[in-house]
C-alpha positions in Angstrom: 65.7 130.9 83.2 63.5 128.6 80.9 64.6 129.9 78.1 68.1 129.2 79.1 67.7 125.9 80.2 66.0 125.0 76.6 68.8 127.0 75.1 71.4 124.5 77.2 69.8 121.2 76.1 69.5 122.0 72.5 73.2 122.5 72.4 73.6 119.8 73.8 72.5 117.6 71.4 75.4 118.1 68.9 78.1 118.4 71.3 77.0 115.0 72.3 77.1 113.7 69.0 80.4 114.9 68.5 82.0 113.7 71.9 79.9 109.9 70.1 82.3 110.5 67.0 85.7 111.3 68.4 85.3 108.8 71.3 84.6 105.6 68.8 87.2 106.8 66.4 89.4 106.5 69.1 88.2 103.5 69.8 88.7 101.9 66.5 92.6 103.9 66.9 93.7 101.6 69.7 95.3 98.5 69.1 93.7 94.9 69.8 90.7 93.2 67.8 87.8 91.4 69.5 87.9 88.6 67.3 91.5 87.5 68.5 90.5 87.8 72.0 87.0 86.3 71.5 88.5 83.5 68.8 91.9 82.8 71.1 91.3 79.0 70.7 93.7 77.8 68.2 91.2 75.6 67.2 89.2 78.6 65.4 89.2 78.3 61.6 89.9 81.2 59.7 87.0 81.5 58.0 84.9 80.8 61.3 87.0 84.1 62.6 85.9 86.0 59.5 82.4 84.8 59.7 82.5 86.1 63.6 84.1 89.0 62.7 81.3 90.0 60.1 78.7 89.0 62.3 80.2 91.1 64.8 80.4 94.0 62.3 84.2 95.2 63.0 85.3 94.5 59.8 83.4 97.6 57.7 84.4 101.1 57.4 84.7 103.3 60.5 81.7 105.3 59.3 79.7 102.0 58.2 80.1 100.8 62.0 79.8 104.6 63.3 76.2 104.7 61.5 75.1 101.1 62.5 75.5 102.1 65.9 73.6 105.4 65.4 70.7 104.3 63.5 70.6 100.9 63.1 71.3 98.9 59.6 68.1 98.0 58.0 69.6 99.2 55.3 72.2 96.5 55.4 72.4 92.9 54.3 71.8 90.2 56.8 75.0 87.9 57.3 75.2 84.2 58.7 76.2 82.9 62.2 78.3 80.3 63.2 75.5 78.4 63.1 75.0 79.5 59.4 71.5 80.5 60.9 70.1 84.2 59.1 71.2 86.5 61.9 70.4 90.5 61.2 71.6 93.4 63.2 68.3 95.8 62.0 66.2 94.7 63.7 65.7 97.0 66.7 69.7 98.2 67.0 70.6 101.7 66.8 71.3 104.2 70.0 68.4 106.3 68.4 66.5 103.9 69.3 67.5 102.9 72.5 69.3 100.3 71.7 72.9 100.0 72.4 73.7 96.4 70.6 74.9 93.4 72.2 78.2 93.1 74.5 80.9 91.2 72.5 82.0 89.6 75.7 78.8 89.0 77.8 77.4 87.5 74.7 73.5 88.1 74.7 73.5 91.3 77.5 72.6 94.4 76.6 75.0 97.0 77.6 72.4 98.6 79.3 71.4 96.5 81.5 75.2 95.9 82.4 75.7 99.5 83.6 72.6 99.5 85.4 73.4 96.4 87.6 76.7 97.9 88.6 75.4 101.9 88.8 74.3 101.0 92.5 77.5 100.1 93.5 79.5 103.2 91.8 76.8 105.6 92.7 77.4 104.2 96.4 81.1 104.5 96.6 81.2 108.1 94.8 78.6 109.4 97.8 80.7 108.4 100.5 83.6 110.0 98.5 81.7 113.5 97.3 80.2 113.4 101.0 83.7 112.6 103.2 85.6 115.5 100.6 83.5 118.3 100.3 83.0 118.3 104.5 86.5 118.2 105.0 87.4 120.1 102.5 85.1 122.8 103.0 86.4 122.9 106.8 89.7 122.8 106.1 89.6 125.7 103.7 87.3 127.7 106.3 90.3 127.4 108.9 93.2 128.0 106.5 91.9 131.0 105.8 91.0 131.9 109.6 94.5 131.3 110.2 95.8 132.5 106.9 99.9 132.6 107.1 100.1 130.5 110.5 101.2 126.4 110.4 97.7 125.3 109.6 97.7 127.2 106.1 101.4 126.4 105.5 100.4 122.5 106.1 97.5 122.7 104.2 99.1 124.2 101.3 101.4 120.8 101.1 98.7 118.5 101.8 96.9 120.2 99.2 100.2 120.2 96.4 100.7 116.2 97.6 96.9 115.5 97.3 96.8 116.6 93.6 100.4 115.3 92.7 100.4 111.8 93.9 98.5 109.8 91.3 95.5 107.6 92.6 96.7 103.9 91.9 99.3 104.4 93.7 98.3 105.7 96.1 95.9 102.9 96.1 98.6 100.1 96.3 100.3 102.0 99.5 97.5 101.5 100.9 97.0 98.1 99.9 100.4 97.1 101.2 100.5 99.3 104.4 97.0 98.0 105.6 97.0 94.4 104.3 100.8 93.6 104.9 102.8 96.3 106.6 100.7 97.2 109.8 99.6 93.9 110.8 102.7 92.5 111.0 104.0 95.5 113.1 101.1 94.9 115.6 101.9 90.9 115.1 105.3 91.8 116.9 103.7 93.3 119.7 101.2 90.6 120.5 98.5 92.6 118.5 96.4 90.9 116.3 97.0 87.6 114.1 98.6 89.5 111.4 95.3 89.4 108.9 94.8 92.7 107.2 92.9 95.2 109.4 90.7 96.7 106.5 89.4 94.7 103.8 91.5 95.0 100.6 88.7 94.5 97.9 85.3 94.0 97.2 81.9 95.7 97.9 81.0 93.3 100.7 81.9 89.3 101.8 81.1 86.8 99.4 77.6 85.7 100.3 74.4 84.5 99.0 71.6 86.8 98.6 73.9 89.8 97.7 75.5 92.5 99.9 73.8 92.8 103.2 72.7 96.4 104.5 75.4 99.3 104.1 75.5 99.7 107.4 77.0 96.3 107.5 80.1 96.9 105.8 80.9 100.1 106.0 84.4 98.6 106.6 85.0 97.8 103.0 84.3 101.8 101.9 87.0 103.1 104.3 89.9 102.3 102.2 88.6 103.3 98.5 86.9 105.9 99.9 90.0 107.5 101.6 92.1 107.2 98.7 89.5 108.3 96.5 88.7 111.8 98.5 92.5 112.7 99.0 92.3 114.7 95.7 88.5 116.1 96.3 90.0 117.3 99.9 92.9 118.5 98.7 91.3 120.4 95.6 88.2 122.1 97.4 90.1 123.1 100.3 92.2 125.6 98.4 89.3 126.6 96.6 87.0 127.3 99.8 90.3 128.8 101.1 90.6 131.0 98.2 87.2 132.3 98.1 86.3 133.0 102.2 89.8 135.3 101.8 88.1 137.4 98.6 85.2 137.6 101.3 87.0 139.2 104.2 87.1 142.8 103.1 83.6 142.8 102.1 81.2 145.4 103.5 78.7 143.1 105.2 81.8 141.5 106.5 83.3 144.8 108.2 79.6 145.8 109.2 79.3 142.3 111.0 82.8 143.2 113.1 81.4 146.7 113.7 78.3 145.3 115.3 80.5 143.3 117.6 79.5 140.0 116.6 81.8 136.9 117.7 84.1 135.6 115.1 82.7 132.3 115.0 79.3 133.8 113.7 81.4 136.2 111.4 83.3 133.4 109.3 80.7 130.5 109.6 77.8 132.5 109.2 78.1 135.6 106.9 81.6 134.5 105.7 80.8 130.7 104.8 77.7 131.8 103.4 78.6 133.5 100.4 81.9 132.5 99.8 80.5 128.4 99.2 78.3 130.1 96.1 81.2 130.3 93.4 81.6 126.7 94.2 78.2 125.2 93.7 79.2 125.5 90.2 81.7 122.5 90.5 79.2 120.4 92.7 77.5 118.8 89.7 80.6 118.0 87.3 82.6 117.2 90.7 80.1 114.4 90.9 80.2 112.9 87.6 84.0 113.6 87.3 84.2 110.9 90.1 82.0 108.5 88.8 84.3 108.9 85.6 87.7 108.2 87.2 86.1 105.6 89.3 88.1 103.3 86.9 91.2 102.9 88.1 90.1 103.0 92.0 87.2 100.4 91.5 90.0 98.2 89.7 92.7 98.6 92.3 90.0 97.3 95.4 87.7 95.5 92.7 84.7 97.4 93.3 82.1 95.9 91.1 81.3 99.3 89.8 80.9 101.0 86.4 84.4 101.3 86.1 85.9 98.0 86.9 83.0 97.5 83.9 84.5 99.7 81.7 88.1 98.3 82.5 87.2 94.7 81.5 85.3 96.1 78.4 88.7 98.5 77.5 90.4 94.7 77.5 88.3 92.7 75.8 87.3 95.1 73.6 84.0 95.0 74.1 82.2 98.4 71.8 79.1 98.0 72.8 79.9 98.2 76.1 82.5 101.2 75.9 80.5 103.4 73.4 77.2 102.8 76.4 79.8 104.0 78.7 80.7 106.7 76.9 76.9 108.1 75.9 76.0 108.6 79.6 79.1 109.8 81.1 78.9 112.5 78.3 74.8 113.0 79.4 75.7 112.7 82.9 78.1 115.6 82.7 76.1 118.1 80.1 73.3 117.6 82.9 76.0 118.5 85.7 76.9 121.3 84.4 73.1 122.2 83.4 72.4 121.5 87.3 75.1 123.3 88.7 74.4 126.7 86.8 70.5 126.2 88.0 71.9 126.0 91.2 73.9 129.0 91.4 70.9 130.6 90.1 68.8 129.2 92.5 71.2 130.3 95.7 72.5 133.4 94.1 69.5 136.1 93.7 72.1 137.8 91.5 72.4 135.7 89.0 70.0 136.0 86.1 70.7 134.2 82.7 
């Protein structure tokens, strides 16, 4: 199992540095420059754009910029400011070195410390999520394969084929509309409310000072991303757990469990549920991270003040720094899934030696 493990992380390391190459030379592929959208004042000389623009470094060669951002440029001239004060990249820049630049919109903030004052809230809103779809997933696909061929299965099948189909924003917007606009005024007509929206349509928690208060607090503003969010976790790991509990029926220790005479609630939740939730632990860790990577589009439709509504503003503005951060961990964060999802199958399994 060590050996394994060791054997995992080390190749890891050039896989990672590959997924660092192809991600910022599609970067540098799509179309925008950061020096139009920084300089948008038409007031901004040209040579004040091309002085930014060489400070900024997004004006050399793709694999000039590539190695700057790898390993620094001490080996680089120093350029000017707009200031026209000696301003020098090398001195600690370099991901190598655990640096990952300056943002070019947050001028001054180290992408770093961006993503770690928004990880809290994405790390939050993918819990609830991973949580509220793996339980009702993994009960749903318990009983549709109970009552395998009956109306439960046959509904579950199109939940299942509408979960997967119906793309997340909008999905997101439906419920946007329905909540915020639709169903209040329908309760308005019956004397029912004041026609405000019953859930709250964005946002982590009220604007206040101090921050958000406890989680228990506004538990109200995760009900709506969180729902939308988990329609595809449901809808995938139910046909999955469904799947695997009906390749467990005609086992032996399943047909020794009815010979004993054993109730069937104890023989599907017990021996049954058991064994047939192993195969999936493998999906448990890149599940996770999978979520926290597609938490773009849902943190942007509620404005979640996540990782991903990060990543959306930084996609904009163009912002390198901030996107090639982004890119670094997510690519970490899911070699270590996987790496923790094979441990854990090993850990659960007996069987299972590497």
């Amino acid at each position: 199992m060590h050996q394994y493990i060791i054997r995992r992380s080390l190749q890891a390391i050039p896989t990672l540095f590959g997924i660092t190459v192809i991600v910022y030379f599609l970067m540098l592929l799509t179309p925008g420059d950061p020096v139009a959208l920084l300089a948008f004042d038409p007031k901004f000389r040209q040579d004040e754009r091309d002085r930014l623009a060489a400070q900024l470094g997004v004006n050399d060669p793709f694999y000039v910029q590539y190695l700057r951002w790898l390993i620094g440029d001490d080996w680089m001239m120093v350029d000017t400011n707009l200031d026209g004060e000696v301003d020098s990249w090398g001195d600690n820049y370099g991901i190598l070195r655990g640096d990952f630049g300056t943002s070019f919109k947050f001028r001054g903030s180290n992408p770093l410390n961006l993503i770690a004052e928004r990880l809290g809230a994405t790390i939050e809103l993918n819990l609830f999520v991973l949580m509220f779809g793996l339980t009702s997933g993994l009960v749903i696909g318990v009983l549709a394969a109970v009552y395998r061929g009956r109306i439960f299965d046959r509904f579950t099948r199109i939940f299942a084929v509408l979960g997967v189909s119906i793309p997340v924003f909008f999905l997101g917007l439906l419920a946007i509309i329905y909540f915020g606009i639709e169903l209040p005024r329908f309760l308005e007509g019956f004397g029912i409310g004041n026609g405000r929206p019953i859930l709250p349509m964005g946002g982590r928690c009220p604007p206040v000072r101090g921050g958000c208060p406890p989680i228990y607090e506004r538990l109200h503003y995760l009900i709506l991303p969180v729902l939308v969010s988990a329609l595809g976790v449901i809808a995938g790991w139910s046909r999955f757990m469904r799947a695997s509990m009906l390749d467990t029926i005609n086992s032996d220790y399943m047909r020794t469990a009815r010979s004993k005479g054993l109730s069937s609630r104890s023989i599907w939740f017990r021996h049954g549920f058991r064994n047939a939730i192993l195969p999936l632990t493998v999906f448990l860790g890149p599940a996770f991270v999978s979520l926290i990577g597609g938490s773009v589009i849902i943190e942007r439709i509620f404005t979640w003040p996540g990782i991903g509504l990060l990543l959306f503003d930084a996609l904009l503005s163009r912002d390198h720094p901030v996107i090639m951060a982004s890119g670094v961990i997510a690519s970490v964060l899911t070699i270590v899934g996987y790496l923790l999802s094979d441990m854990l199958y090993a850990f659960l399994d007996p069987r299972v030696r590497y």
